[in-house]
DOTITOR-26660 format. One record per residue: x, y, z of N, C-alpha, C, O in turn; residue number from 1; residue in three letters. Coordinates in steps of 0.2 Angstrom, whole numbers, plus 5000, padded with zeros to 4 digits. Layout:
- X	Y	Z	X	Y	Z	X	Y	Z	X	Y	Z	NUM	ALA
...
# end
This chain:
- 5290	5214	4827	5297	5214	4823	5298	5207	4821	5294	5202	4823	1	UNK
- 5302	5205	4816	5303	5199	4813	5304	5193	4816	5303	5188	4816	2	UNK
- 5309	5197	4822	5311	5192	4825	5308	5192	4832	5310	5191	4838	3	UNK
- 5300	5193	4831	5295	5192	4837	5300	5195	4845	5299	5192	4850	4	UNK
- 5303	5202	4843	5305	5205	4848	5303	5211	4851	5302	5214	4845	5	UNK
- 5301	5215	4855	5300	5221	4856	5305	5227	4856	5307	5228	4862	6	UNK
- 5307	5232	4852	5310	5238	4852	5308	5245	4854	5304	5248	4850	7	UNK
- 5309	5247	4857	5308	5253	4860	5311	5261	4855	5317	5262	4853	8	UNK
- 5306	5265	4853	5309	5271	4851	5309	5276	4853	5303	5278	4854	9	UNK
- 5316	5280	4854	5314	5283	4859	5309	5293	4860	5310	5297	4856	10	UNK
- 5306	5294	4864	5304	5299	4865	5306	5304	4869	5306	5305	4875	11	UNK
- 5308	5311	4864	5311	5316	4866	5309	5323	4863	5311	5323	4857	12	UNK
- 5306	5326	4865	5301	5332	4862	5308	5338	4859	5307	5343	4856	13	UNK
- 5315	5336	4860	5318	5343	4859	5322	5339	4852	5326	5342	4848	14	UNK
- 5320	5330	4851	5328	5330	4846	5324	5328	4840	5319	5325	4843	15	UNK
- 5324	5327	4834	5321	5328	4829	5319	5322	4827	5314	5321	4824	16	UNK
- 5325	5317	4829	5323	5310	4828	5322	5305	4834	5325	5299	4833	17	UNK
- 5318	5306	4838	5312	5304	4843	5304	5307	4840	5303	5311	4835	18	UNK
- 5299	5304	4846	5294	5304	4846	5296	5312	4851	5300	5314	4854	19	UNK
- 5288	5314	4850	5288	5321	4853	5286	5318	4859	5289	5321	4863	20	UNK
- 5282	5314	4861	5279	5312	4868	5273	5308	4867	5272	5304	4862	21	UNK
- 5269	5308	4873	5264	5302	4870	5260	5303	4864	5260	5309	4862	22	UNK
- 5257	5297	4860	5255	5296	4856	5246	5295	4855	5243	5291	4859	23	UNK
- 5245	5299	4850	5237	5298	4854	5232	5297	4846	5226	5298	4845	24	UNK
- 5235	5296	4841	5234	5294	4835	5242	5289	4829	5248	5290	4830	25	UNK
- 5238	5286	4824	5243	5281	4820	5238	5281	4813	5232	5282	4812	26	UNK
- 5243	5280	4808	5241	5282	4803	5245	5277	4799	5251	5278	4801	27	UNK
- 5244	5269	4792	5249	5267	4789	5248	5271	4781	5242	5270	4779	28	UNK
- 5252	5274	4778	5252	5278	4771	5257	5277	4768	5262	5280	4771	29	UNK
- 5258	5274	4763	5267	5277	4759	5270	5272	4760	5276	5273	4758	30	UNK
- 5271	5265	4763	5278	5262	4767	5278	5263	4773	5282	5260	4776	31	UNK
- 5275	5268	4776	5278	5270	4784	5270	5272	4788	5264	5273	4787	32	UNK
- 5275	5273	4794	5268	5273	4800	5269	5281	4802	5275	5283	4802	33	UNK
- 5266	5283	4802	5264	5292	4805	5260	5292	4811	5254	5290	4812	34	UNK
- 5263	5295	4815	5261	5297	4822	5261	5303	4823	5266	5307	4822	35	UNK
- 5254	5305	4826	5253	5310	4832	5255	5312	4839	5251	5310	4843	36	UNK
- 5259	5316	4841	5260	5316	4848	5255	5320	4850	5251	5323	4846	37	UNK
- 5255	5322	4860	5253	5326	4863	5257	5332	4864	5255	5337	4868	38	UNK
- 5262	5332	4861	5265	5339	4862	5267	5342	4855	5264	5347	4855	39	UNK
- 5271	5339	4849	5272	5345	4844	5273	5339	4838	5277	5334	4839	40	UNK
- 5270	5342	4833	5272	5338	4828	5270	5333	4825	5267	5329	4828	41	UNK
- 5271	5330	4816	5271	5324	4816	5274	5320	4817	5279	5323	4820	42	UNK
- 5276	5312	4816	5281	5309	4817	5281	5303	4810	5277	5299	4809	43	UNK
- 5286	5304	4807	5287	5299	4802	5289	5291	4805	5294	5292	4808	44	UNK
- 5287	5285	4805	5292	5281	4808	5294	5275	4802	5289	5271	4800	45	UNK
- 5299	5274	4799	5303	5268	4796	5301	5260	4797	5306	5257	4800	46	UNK
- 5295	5256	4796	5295	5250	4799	5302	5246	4800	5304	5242	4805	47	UNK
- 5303	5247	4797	5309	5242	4796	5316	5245	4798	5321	5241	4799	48	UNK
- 5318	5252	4799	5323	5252	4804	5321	5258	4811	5325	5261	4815	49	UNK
- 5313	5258	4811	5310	5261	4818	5315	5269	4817	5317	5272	4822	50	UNK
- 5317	5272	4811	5319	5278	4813	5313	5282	4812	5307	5281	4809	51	UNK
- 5316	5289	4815	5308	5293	4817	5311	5299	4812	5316	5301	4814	52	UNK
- 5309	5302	4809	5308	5310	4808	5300	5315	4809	5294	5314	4809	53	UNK
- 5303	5319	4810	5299	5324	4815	5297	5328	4810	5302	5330	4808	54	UNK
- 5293	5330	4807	5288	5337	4803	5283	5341	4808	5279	5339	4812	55	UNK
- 5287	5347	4808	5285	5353	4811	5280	5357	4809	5278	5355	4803	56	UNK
- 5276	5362	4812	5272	5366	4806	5278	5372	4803	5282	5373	4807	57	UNK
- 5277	5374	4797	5281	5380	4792	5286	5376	4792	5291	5379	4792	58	UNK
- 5287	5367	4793	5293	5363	4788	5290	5361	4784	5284	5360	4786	59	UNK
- 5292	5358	4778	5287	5354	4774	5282	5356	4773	5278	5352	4770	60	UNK
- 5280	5361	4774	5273	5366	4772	5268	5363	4776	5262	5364	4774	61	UNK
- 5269	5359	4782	5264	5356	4785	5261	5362	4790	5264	5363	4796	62	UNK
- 5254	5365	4788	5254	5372	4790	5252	5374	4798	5252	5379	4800	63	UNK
- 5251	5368	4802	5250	5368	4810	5252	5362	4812	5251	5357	4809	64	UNK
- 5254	5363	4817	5255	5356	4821	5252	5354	4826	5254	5349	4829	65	UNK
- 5246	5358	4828	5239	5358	4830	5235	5352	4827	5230	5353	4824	66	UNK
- 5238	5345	4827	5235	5340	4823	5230	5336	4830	5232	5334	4835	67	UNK
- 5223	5338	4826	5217	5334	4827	5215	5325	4825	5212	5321	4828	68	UNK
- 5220	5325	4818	5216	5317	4815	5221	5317	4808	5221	5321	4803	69	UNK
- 5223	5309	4810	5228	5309	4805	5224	5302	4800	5222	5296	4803	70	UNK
- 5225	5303	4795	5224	5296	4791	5222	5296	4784	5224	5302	4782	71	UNK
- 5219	5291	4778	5223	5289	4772	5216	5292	4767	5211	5293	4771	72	UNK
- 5216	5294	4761	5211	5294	4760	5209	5289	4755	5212	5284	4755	73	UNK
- 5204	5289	4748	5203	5283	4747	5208	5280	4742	5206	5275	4740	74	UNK
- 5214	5282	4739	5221	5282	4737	5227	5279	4740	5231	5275	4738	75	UNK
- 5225	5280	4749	5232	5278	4751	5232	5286	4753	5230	5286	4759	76	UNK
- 5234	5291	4752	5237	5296	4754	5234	5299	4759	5229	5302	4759	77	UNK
- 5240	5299	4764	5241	5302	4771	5237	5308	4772	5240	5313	4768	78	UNK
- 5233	5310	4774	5229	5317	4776	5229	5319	4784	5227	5315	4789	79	UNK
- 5231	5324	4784	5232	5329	4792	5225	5333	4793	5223	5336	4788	80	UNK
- 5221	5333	4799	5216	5337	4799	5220	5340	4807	5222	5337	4811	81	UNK
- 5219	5348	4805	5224	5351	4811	5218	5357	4811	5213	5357	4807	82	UNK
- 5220	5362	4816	5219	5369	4818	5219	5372	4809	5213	5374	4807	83	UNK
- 5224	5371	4805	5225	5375	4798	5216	5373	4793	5213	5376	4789	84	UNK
- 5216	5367	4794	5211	5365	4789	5214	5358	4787	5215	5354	4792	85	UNK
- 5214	5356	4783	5218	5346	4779	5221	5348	4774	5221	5352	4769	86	UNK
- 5226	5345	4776	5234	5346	4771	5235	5337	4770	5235	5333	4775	87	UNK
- 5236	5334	4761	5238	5329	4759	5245	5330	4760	5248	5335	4761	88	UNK
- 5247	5324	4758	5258	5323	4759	5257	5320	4752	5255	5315	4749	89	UNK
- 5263	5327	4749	5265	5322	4743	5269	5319	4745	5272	5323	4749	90	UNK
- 5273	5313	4743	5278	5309	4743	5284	5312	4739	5290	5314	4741	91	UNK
- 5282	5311	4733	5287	5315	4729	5291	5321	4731	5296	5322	4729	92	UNK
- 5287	5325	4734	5290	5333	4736	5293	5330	4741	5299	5330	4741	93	UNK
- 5289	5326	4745	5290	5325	4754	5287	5333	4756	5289	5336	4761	94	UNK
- 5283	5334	4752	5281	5341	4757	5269	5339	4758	5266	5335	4755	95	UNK
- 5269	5343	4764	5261	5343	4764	5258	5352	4760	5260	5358	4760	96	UNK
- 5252	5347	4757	5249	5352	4752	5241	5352	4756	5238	5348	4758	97	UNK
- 5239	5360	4755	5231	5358	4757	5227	5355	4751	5229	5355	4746	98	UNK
- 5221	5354	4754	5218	5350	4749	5214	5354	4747	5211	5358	4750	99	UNK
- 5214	5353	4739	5210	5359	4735	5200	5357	4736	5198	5351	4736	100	UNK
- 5197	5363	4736	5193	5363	4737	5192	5365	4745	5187	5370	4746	101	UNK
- 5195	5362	4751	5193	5361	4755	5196	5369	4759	5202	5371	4758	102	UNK
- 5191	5372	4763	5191	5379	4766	5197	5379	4772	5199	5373	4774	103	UNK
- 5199	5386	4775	5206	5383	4780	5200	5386	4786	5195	5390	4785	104	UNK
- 5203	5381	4793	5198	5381	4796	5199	5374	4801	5200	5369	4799	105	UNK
- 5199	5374	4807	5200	5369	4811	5197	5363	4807	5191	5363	4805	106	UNK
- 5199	5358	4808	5196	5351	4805	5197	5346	4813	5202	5345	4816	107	UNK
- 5191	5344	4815	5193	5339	4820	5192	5332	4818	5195	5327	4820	108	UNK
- 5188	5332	4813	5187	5322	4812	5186	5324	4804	5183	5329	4801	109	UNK
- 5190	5319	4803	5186	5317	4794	5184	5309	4791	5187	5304	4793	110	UNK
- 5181	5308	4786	5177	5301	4786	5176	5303	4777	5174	5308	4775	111	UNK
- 5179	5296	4775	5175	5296	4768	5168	5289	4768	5168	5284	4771	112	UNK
- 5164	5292	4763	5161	5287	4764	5163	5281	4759	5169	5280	4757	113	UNK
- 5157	5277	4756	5160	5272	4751	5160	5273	4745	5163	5270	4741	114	UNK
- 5156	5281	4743	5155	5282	4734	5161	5288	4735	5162	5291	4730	115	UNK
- 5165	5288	4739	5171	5293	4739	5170	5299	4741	5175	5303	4741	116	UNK
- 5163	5301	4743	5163	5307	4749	5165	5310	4753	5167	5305	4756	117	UNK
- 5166	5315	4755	5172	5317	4761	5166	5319	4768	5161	5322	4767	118	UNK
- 5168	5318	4773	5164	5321	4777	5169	5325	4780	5175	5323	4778	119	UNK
- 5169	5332	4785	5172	5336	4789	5167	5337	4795	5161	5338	4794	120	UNK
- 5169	5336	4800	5169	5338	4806	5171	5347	4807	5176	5348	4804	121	UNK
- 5168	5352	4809	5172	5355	4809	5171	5359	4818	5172	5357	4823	122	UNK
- 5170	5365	4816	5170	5370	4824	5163	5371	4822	5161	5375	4818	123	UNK
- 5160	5367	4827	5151	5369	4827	5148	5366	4818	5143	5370	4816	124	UNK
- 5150	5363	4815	5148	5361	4810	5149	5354	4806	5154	5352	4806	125	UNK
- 5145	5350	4803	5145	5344	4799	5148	5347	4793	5145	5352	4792	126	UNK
- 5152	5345	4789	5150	5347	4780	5151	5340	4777	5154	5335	4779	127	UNK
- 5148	5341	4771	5149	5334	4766	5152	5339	4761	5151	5345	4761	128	UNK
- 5158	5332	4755	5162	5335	4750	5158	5332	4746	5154	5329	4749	129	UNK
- 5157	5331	4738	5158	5330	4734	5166	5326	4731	5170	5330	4731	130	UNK
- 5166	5323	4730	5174	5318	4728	5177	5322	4721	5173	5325	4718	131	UNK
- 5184	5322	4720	5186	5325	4714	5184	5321	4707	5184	5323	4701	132	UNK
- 5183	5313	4709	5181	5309	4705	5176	5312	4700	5176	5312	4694	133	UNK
- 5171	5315	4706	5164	5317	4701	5164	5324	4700	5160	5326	4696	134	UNK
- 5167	5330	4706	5166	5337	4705	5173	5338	4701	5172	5341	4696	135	UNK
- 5179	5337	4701	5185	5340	4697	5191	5340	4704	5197	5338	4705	136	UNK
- 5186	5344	4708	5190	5345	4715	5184	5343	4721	5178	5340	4719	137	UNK
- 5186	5344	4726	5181	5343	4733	5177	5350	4734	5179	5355	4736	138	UNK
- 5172	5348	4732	5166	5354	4732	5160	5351	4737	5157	5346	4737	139	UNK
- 5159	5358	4742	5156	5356	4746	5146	5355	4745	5142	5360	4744	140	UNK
- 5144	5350	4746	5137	5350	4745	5132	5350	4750	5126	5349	4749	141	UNK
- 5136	5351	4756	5131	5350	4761	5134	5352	4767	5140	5350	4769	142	UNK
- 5130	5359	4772	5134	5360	4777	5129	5358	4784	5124	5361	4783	143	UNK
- 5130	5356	4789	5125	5356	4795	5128	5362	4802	5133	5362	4805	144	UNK
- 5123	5366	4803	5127	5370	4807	5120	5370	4816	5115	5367	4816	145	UNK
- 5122	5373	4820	5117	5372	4824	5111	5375	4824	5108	5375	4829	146	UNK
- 5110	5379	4818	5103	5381	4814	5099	5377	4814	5093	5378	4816	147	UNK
- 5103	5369	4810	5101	5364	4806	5100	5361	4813	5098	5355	4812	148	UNK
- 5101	5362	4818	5101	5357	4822	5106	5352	4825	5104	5348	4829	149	UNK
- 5112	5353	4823	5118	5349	4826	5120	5353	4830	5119	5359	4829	150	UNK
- 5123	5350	4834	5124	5350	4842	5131	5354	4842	5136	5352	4838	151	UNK
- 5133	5360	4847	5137	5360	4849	5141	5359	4855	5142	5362	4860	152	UNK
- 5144	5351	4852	5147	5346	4857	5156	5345	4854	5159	5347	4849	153	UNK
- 5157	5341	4859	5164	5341	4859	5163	5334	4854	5158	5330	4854	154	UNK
- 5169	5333	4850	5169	5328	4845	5176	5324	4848	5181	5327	4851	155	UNK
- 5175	5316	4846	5182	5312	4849	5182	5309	4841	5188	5307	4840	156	UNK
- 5178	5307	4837	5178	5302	4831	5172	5299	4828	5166	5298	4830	157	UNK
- 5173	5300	4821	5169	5299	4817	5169	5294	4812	5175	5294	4809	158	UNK
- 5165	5289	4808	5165	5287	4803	5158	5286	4799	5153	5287	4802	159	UNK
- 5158	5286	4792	5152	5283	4789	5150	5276	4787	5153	5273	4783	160	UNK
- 5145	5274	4789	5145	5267	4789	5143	5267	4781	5143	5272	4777	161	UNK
- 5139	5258	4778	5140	5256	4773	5134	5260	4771	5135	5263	4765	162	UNK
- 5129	5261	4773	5122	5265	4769	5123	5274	4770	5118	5278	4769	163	UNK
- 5130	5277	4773	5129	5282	4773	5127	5288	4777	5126	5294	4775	164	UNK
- 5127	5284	4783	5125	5286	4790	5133	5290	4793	5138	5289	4791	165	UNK
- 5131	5294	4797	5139	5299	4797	5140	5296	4808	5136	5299	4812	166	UNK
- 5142	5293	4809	5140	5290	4816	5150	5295	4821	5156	5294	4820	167	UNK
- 5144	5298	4825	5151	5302	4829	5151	5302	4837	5146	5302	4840	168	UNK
- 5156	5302	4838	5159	5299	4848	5160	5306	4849	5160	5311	4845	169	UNK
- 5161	5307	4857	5161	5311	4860	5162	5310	4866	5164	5304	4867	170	UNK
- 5162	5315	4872	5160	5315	4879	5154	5314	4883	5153	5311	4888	171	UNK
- 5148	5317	4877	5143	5314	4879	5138	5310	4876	5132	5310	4876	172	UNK
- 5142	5306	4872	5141	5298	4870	5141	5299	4862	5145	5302	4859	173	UNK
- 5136	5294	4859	5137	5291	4851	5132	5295	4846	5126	5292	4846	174	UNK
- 5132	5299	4842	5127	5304	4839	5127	5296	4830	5131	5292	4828	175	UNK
- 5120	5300	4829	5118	5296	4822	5114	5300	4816	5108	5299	4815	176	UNK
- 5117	5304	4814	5115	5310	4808	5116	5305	4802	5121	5302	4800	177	UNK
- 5105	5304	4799	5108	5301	4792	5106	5307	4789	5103	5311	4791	178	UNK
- 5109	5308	4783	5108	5312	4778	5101	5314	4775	5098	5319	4774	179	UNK
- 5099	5308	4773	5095	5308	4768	5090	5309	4772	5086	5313	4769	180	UNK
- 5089	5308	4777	5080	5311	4780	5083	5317	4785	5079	5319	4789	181	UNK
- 5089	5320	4785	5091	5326	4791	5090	5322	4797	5088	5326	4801	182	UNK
- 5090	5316	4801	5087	5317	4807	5095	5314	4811	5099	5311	4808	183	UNK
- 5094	5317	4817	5100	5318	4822	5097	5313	4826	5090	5313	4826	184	UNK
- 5101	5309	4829	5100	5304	4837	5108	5303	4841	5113	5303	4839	185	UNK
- 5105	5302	4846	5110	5305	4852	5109	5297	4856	5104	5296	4857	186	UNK
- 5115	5291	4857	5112	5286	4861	5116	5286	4866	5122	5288	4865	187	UNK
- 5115	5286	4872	5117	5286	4879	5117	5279	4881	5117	5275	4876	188	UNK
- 5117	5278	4888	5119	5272	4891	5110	5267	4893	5109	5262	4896	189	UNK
- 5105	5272	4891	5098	5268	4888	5095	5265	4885	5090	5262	4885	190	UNK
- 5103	5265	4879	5102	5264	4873	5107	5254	4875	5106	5249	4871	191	UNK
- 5110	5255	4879	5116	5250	4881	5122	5252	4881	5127	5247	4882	192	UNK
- 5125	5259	4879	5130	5260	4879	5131	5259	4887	5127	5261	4892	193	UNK
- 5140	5257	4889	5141	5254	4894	5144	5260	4897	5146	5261	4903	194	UNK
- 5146	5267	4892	5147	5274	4895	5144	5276	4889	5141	5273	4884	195	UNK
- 5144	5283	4893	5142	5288	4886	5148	5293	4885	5147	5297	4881	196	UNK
- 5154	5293	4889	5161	5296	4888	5166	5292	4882	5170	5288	4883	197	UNK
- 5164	5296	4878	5170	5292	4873	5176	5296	4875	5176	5302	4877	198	UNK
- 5183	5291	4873	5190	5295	4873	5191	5297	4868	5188	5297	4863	199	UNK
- 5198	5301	4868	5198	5304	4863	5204	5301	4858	5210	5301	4857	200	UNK
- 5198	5298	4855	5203	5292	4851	5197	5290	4844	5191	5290	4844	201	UNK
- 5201	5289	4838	5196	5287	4835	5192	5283	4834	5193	5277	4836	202	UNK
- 5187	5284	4832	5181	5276	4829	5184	5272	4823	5186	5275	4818	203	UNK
- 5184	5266	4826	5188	5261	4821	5181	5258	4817	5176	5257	4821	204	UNK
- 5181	5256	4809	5176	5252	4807	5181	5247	4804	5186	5250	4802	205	UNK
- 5179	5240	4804	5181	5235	4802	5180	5235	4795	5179	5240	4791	206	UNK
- 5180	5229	4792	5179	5228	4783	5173	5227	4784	5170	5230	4780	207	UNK
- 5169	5224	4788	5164	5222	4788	5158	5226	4793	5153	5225	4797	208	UNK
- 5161	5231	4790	5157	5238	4793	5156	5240	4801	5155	5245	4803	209	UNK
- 5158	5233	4805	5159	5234	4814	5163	5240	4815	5169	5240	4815	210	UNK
- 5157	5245	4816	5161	5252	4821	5163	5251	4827	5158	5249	4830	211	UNK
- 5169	5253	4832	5171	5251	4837	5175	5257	4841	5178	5261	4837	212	UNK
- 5174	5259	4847	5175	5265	4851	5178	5263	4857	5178	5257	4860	213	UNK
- 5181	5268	4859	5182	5268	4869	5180	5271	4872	5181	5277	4872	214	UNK
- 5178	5269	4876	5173	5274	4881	5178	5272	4888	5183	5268	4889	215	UNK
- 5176	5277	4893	5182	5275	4901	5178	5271	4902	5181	5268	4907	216	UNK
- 5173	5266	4901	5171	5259	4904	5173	5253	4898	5171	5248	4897	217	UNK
- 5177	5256	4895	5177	5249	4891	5177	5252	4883	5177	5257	4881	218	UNK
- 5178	5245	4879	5178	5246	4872	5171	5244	4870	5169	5239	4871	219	UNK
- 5167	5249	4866	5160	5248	4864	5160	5244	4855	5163	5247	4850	220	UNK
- 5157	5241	4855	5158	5237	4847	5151	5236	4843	5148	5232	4846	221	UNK
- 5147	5239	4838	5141	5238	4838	5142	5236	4827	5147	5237	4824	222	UNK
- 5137	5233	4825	5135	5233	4820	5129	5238	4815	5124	5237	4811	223	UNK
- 5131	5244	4816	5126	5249	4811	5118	5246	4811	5113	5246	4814	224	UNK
- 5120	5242	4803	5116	5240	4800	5110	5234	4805	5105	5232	4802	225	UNK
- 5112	5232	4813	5107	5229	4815	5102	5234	4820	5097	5232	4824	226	UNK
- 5104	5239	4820	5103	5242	4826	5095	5244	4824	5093	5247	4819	227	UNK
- 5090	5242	4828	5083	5243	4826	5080	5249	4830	5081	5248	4836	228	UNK
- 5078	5253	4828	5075	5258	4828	5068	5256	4831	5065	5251	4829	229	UNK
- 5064	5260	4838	5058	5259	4839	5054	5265	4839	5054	5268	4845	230	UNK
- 5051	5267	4835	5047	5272	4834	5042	5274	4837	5039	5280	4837	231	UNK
- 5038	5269	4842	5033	5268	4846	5034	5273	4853	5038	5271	4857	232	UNK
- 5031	5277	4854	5032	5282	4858	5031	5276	4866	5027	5271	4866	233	UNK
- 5034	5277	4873	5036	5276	4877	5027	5276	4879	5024	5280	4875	234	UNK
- 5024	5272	4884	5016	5273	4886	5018	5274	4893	5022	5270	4896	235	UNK
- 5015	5280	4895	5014	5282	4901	5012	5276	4906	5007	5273	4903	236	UNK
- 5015	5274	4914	5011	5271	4918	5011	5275	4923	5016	5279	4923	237	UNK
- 5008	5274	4929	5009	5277	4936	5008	5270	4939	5003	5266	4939	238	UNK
- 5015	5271	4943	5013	5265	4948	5014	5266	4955	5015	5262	4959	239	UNK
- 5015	5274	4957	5014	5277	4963	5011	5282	4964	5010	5285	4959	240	UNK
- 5009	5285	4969	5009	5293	4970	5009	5294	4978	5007	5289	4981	241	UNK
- 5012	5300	4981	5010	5299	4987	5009	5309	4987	5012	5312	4983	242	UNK
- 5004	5311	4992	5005	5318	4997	5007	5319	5002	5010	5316	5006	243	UNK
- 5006	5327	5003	5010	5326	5010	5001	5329	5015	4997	5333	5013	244	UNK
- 5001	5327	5020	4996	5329	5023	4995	5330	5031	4993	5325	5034	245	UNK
- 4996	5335	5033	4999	5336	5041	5003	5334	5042	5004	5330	5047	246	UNK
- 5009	5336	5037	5017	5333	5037	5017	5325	5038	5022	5323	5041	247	UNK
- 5012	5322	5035	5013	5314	5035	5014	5315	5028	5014	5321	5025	248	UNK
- 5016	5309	5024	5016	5307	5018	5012	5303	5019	5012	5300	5024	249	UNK
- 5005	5301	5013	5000	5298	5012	4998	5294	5006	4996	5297	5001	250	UNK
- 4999	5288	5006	5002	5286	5000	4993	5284	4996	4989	5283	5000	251	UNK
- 4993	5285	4989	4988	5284	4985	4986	5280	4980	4989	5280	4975	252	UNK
- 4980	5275	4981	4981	5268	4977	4982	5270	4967	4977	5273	4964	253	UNK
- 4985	5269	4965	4986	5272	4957	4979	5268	4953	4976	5269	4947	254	UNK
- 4979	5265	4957	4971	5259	4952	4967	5266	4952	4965	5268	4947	255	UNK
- 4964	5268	4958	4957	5271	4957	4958	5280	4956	4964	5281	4955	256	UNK
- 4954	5284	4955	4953	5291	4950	4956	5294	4954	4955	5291	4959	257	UNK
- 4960	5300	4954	4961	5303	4959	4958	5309	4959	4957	5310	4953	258	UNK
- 4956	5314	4964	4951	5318	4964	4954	5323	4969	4953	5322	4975	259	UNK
- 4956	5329	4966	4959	5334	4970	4953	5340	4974	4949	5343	4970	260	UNK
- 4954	5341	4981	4947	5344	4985	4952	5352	4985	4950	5357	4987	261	UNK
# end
């Protein structure tokens, strides 16, 4: 606040002008801040006198209130990905519209890249858009399903980095799908991640491409573009063996040949 104070607004799921309850996404679009709760609804918030308005589903034509992921697309304008599919906010109306082009249909995560791409997250699916820039509307050119290979996992957050890499969190860690060559990679805590349980919260990228996550140990921060790839397959060593022989265990030097009688 201006005058470096903190104000509290309040939270009450039954009155139209509170928060629905906790908040588990934020969105800045238009002048104002948009929030997500855990129980129903959007929430409009006023910076500057903290009042709140509540958008329901079938008010505003906002068509679920099943909101997955809330955020701007490369305009500035507010986008909802819900149970319904992605509904833009016109301002003018004050109403939300779906987005042409795009199928109705759960949306959990969405990501533009930098040529204005749309990525979708969906139920068991990747897809890429084509931007209205270059197709008229958002036309889909690319879908990944677990045919192709993508995983039927639970999704918490996605973004695309600067070369067009689609990088997505989860509960069981950090998935790396590039396009251009089809290939999926999965990095666990082998990889140095300090979990492989992301929350379910977005992946934030900085301006200068630092993608950043929460996992229950911590906040994970990496740089895309240094992450080196080693393609040299892991070399086999044995540096033990033992048997079992008259209920002894009998341990076996790994140096010399072994020879089974």
């Amino acid at each position: 606040m201006p005058n470096e104070t903190f104000r509290d607004i309040a939270v009450d799921a039954d009155r139209a002008d509170a928060l629905g309850g906790g908040i588990v996404a934020f969105a800045e679009a238009g002048g104002a801040i948009w929030a997500v709760s855990n129980a129903r609804g959007l929430h409009r918030i006023d910076p500057d006198t903290l009042r709140v308005r509540k958008y329901l589903a079938d008010e505003h034509d906002l068509r679920s209130d099943d909101i997955n992921r809330i955020g701007v697309d490369p305009a500035g304008v507010l986008l909802v990905g819900s149970a319904a599919g992605l509904d833009r906010y016109e301002a003018s109306k004050d109403r939300f519209e779906p987005v042409a082009g795009i199928p109705d249909g759960t949306v959990i995560e969405f990501a533009f890249a930098r040529d204005g791409s749309l990525w979708l997250l969906e139920d068991g699916a990747l897809e890429h858009f084509c931007p209205p820039a270059r197709c008229a509307t958002y036309k889909s050119i690319a879908r990944y399903t677990s045919a192709d290979g993508w995983p039927s996992a639970t999704f918490t957050g996605m973004q695309v980095d600067a070369n067009g890499i689609v990088w997505a969190a989860g509960p069981r860690g950090l998935w790396r799908y590039d396009p251009s060559s089809k290939r999926l990679r999965l990095f666990g805590t082998q990889d140095g991640l300090i979990s492989v349980e992301f929350n379910d919260a977005p992946l934030v990228q900085r301006a200068d491409g630092t993608l950043f996550g929460a996992t229950l140990a911590g906040i994970v921060g990496f740089a895309p573009d240094r992450l080196a790839g080693n393609a040299q397959p892991p070399k086999l060593v044995l540096d033990g063996a033992t048997l079992t022989r008259d209920g002894r265990a009998v341990a076996l030097d790994p140096a010399r040949p072994l020879a089974l009688k």
